[in-house]
PAZAPA-4460 file (N, C-alpha, C; in steps of 0.05 Angstrom, whole numbers, plus 32768, in hexadecimal, padded with zeros to 4 digits):
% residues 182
    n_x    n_y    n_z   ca_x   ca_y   ca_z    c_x    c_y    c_z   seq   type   mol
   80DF   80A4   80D6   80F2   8099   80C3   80F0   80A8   80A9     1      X     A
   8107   80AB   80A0   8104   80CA   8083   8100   80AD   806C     2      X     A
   80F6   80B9   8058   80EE   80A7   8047   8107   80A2   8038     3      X     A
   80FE   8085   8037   8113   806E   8026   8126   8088   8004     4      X     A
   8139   8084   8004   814E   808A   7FED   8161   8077   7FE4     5      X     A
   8162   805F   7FF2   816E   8051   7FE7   8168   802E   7FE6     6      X     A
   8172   801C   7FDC   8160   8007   7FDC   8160   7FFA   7FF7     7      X     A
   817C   7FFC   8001   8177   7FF4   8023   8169   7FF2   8030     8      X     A
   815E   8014   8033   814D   8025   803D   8137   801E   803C     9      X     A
   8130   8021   801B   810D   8010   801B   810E   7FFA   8025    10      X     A
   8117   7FE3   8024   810F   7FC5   8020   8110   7FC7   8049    11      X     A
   811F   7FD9   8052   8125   7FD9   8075   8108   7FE1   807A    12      X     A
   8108   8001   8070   80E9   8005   807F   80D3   7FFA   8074    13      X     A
   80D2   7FE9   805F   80BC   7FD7   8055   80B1   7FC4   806E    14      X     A
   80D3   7FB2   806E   80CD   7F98   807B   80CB   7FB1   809B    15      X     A
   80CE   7FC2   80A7   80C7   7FC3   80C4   80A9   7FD3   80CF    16      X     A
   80A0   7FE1   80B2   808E   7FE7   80B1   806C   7FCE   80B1    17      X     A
   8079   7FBF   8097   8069   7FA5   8096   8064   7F98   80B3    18      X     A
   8084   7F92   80C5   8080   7F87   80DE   806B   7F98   80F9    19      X     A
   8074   7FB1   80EE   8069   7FC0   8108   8046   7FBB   8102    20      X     A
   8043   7FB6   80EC   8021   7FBA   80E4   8019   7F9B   80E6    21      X     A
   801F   7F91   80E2   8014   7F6B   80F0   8025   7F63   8108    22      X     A
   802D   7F73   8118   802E   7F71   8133   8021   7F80   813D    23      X     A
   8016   7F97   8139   7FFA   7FAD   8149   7FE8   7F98   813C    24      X     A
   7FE6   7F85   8121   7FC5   7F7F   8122   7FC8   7F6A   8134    25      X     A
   7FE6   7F53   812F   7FD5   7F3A   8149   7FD9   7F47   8164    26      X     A
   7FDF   7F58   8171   7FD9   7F64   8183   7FC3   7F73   8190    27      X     A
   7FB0   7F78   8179   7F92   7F82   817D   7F83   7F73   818A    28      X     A
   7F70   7F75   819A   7F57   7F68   81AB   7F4B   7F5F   8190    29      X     A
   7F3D   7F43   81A2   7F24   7F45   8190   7F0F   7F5F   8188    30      X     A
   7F07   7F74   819D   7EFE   7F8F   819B   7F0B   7F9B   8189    31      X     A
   7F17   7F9D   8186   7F35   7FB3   816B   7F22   7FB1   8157    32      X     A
   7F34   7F8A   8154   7F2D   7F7B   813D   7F0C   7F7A   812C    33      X     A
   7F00   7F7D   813A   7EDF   7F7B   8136   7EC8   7F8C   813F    34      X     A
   7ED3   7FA9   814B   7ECB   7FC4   813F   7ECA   7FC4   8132    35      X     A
   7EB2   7FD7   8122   7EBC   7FE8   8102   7EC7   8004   8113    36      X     A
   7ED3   8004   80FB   7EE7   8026   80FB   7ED4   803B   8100    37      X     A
   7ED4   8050   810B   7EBB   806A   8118   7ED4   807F   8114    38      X     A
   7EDF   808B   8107   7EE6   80A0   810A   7ED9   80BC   8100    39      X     A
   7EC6   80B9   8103   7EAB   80D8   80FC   7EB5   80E2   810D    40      X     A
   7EBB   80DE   812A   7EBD   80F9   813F   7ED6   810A   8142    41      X     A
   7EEC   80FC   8127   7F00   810C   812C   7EFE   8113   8114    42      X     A
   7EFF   8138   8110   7EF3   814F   80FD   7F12   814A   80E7    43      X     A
   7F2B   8142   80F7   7F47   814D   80E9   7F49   812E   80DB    44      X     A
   7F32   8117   80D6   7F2A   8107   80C4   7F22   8108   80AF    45      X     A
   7F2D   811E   8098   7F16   811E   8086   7F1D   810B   8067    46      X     A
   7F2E   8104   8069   7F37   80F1   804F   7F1E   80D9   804E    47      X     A
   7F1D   80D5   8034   7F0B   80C2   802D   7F0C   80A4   803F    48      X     A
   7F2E   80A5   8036   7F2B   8084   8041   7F26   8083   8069    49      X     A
   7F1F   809B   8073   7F19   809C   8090   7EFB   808B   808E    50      X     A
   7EEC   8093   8078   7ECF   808A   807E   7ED1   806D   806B    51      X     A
   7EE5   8069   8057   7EDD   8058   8041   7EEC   8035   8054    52      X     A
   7F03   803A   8061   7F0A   8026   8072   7EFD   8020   808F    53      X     A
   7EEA   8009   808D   7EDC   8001   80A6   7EE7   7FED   80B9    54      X     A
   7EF7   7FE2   80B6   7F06   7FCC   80C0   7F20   7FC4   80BE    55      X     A
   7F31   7FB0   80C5   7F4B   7FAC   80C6   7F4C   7F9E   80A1    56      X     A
   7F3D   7F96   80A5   7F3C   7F87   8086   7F44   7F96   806A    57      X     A
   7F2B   7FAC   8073   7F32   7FBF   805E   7F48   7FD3   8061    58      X     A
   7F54   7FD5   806C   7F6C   7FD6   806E   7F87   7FC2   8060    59      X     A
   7F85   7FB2   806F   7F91   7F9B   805D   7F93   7F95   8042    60      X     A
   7F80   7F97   803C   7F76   7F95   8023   7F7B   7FAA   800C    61      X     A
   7F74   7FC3   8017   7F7E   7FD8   800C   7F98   7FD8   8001    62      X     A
   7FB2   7FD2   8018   7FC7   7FD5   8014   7FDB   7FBC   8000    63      X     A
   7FCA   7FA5   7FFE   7FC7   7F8D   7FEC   7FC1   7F9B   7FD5    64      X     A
   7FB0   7FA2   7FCD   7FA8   7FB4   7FAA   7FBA   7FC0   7FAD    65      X     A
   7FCB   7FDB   7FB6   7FDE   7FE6   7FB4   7FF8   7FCC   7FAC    66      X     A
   7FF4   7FC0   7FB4   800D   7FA4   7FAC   800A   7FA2   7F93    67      X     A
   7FFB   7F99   7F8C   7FE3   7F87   7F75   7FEE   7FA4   7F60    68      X     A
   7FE9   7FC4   7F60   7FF6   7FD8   7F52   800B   7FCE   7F49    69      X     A
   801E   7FCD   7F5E   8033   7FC9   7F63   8047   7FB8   7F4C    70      X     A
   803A   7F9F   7F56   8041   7F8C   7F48   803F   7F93   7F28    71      X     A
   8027   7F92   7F24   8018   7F93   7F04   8025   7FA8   7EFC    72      X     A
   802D   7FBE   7F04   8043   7FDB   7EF7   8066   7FC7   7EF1    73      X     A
   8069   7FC0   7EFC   8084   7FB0   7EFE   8085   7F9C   7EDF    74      X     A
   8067   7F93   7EE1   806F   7F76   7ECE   805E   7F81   7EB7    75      X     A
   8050   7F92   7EB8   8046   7FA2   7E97   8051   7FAE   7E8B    76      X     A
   8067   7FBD   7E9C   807D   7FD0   7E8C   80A0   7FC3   7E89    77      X     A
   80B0   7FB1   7E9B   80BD   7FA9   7E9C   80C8   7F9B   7E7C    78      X     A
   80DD   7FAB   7E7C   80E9   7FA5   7E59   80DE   7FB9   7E4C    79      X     A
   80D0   7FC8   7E51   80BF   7FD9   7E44   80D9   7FFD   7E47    80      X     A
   80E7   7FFD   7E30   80F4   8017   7E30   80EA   8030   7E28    81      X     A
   80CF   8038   7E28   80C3   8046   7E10   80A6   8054   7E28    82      X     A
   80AD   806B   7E2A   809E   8077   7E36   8081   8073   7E2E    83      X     A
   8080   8078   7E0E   8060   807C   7E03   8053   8062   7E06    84      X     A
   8072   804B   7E0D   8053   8037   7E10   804E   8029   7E2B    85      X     A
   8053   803B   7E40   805E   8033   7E56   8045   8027   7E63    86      X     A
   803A   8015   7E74   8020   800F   7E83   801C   801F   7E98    87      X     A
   800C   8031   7EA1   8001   8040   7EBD   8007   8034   7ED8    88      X     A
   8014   8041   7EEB   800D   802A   7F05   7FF4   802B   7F0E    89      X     A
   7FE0   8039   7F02   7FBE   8042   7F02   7FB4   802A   7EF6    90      X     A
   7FA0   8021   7EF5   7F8B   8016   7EDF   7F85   802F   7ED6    91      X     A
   7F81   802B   7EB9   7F7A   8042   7EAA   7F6B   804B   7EA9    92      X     A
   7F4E   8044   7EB8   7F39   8056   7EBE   7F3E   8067   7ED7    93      X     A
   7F59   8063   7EE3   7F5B   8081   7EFA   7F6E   8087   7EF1    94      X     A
   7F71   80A1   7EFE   7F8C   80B1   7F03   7F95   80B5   7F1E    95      X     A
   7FA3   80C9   7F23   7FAC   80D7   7F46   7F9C   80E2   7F40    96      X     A
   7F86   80EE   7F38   7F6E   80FF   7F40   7F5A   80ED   7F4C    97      X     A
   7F54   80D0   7F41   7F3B   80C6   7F45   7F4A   80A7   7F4D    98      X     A
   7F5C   80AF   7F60   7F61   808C   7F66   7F56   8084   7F86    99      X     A
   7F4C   809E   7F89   7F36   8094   7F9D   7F20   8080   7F95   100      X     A
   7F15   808C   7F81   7F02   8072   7F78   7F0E   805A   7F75   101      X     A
   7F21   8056   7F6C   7F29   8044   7F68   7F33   8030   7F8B   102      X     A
   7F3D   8040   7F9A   7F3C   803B   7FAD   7F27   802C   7FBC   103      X     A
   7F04   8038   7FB5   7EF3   8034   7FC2   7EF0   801A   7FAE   104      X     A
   7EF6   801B   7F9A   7EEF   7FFA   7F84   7EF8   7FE9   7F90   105      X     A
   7F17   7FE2   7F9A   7F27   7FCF   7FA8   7F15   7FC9   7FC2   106      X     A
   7F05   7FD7   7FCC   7EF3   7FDA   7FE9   7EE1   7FC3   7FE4   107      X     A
   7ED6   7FC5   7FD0   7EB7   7FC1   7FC2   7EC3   7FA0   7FB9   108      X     A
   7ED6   7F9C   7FB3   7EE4   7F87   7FA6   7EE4   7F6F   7FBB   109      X     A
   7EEC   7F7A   7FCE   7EF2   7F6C   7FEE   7EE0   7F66   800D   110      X     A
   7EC9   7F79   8003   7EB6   7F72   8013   7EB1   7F4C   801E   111      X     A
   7EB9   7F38   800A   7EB0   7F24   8016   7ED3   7F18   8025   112      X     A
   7EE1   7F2B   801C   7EFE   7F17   8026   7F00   7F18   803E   113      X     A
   7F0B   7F05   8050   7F09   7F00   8073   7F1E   7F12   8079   114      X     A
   7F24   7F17   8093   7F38   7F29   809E   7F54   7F10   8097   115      X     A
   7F4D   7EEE   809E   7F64   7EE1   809C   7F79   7EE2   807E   116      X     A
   7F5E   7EE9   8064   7F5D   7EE7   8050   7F6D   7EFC   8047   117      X     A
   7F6C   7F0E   8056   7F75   7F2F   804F   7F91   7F25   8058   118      X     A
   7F97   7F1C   8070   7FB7   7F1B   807C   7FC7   7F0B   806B   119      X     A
   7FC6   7EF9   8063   7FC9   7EE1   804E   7FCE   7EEE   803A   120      X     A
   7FB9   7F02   802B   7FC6   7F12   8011   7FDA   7F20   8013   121      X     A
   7FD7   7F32   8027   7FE7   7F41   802D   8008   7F3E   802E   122      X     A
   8001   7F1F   8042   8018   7F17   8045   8029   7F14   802B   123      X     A
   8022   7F04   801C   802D   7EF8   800B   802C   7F16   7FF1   124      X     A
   8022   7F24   7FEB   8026   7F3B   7FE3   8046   7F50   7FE4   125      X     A
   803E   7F53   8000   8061   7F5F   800F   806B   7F52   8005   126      X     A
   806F   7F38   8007   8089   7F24   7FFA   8096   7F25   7FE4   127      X     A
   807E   7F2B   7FDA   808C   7F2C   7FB7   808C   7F41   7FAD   128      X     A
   8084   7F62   7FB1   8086   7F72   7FB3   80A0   7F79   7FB7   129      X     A
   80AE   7F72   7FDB   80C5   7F6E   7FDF   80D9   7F60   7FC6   130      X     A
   80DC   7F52   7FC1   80E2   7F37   7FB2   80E7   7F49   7F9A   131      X     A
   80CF   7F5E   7F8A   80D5   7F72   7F73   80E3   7F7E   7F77   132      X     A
   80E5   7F91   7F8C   80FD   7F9E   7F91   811C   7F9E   7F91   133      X     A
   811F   7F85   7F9D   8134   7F7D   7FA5   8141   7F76   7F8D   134      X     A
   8133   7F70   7F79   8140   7F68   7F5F   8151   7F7C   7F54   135      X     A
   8146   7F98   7F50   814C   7FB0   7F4F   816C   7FBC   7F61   136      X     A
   8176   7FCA   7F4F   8193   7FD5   7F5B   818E   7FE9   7F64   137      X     A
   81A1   7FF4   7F75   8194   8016   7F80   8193   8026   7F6B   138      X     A
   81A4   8021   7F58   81A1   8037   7F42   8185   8035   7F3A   139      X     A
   8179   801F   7F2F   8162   801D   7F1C   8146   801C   7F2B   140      X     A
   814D   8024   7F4B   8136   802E   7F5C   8137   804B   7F58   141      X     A
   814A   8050   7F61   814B   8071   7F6F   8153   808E   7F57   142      X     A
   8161   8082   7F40   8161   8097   7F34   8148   809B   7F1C   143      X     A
   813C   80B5   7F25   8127   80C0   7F1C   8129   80B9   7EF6   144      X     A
   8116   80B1   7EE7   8118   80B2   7EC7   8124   8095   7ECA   145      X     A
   8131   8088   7ED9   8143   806E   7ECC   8130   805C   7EBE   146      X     A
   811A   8060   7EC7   8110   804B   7EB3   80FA   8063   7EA1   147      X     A
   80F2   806A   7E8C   80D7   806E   7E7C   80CA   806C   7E91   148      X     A
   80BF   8051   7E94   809E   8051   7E96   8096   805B   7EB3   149      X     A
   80AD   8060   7EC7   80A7   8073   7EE2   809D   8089   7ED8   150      X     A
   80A5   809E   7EBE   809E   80BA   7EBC   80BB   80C7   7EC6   151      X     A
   80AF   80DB   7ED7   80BE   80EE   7EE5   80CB   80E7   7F01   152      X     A
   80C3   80CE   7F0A   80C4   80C3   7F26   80DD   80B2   7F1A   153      X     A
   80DF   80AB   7F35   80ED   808E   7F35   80E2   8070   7F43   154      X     A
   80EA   805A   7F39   80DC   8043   7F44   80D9   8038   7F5C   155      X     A
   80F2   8046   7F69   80EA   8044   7F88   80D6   804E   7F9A   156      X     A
   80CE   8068   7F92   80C2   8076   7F97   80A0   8065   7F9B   157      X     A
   80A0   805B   7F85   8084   8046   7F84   8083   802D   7F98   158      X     A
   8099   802B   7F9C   80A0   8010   7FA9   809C   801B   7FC8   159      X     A
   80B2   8032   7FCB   80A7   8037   7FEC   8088   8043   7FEA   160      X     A
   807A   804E   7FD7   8065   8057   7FE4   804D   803E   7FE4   161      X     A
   8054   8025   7FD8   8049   800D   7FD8   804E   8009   7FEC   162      X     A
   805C   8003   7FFD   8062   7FF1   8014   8067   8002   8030   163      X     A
   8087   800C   8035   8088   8021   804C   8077   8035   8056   164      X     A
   806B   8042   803F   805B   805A   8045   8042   805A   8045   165      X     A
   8040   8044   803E   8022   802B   803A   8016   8029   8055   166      X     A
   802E   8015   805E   8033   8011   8078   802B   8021   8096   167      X     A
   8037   8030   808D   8034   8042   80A0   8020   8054   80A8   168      X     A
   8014   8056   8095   7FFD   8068   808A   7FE6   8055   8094   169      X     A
   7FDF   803A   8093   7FD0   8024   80A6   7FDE   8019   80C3   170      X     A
   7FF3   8023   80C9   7FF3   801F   80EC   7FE3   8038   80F1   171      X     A
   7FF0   8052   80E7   7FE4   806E   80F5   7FBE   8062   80EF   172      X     A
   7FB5   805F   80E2   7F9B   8052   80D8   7F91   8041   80F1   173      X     A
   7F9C   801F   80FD   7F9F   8015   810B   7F9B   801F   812C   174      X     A
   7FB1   8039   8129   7FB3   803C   814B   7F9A   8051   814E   175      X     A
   7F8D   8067   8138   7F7C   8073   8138   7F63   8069   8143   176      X     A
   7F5B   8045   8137   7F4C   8035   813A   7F51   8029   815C   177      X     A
   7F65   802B   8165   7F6A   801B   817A   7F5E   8029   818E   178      X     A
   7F6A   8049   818F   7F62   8060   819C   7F48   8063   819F   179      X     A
   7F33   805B   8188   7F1C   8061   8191   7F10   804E   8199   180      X     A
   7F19   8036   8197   7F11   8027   81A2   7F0F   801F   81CB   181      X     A
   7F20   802B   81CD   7F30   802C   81EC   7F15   8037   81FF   182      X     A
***
């Protein structure tokens, strides 16, 4: 599926992406589900979050803080016309250089949350995530600069890589886990 350009588009492959990924998890064995993740033996693994995600949870979870971005970029800058004082979709101690760490912080954060606990956020996350979007016209997603506080991007762009590409990026994650499990 070519990536979302219009609001249709995102909010479609949001919601089929979202579905396809909590129908592979209640479809998992209990084995799936309660493995940890082993992917050391495949070499073409080398991204951090191959070793930093051990379970379905953290996964989940992961893609919940990406919400939690999400959200908090929407309602810190909203009304906000003025580039210089725009809020980060970062916490300001990362950037795109170091939002790995930050990645691994959201990890560290969630260690005690249950896998039920993770679905539940999650759930209700998508929703309103969705729900932000939708508020939004195609214009004031998709054209690049419309708002300041995007930068050089445009707001959709955040929105699908919150959710669709999110998405997708934890089934391929998911079936990797399934595979080795088999």
């Amino acid at each position: 599926m070519p990536r979302p350009r219009d609001k249709v588009s995102l909010l479609t492959a949001a919601k089929e992406n979202y579905a396809k990924l909590t129908q592979m998890i209640e479809e998992m064995s209990e084995k799936e589900l309660n493995t940890p993740f082993d992917f050391s033996g495949d070499a073409g693994k080398k991204e951090a979050h191959w070793s930093r995600d051990k379970n379905v949870r953290d996964v989940l979870i992961h893609l919940y803080e990406w919400h939690q971005l999400m959200i908090k970029f929407i309602e810190n800058n909203k009304g906000n016309p003025d580039a210089k004082s725009a809020i980060a979709f970062l916490p300001s101690e990362y950037s795109w250089k170091t939002y790995g760490a930050m990645n691994v912080m959201f990890w560290n954060r969630h260690q005690g949350t249950s896998l039920e606990d993770a679905k539940k956020m999650l759930a209700e996350s998508h929703e309103k995530v969705l729900a932000l979007a939708d508020k939004y016209t195609n214009e004031e997603l998709f054209t690049k600069k419309h708002f300041a506080w995007t930068g050089t991007t445009d707001l959709g762009s955040y929105f699908v890589s919150s959710t669709a590409s999110h998405y997708d990026w934890a089934i391929k994650k998911l079936k990797a886990h399934k595979k080795n499990c088999m």
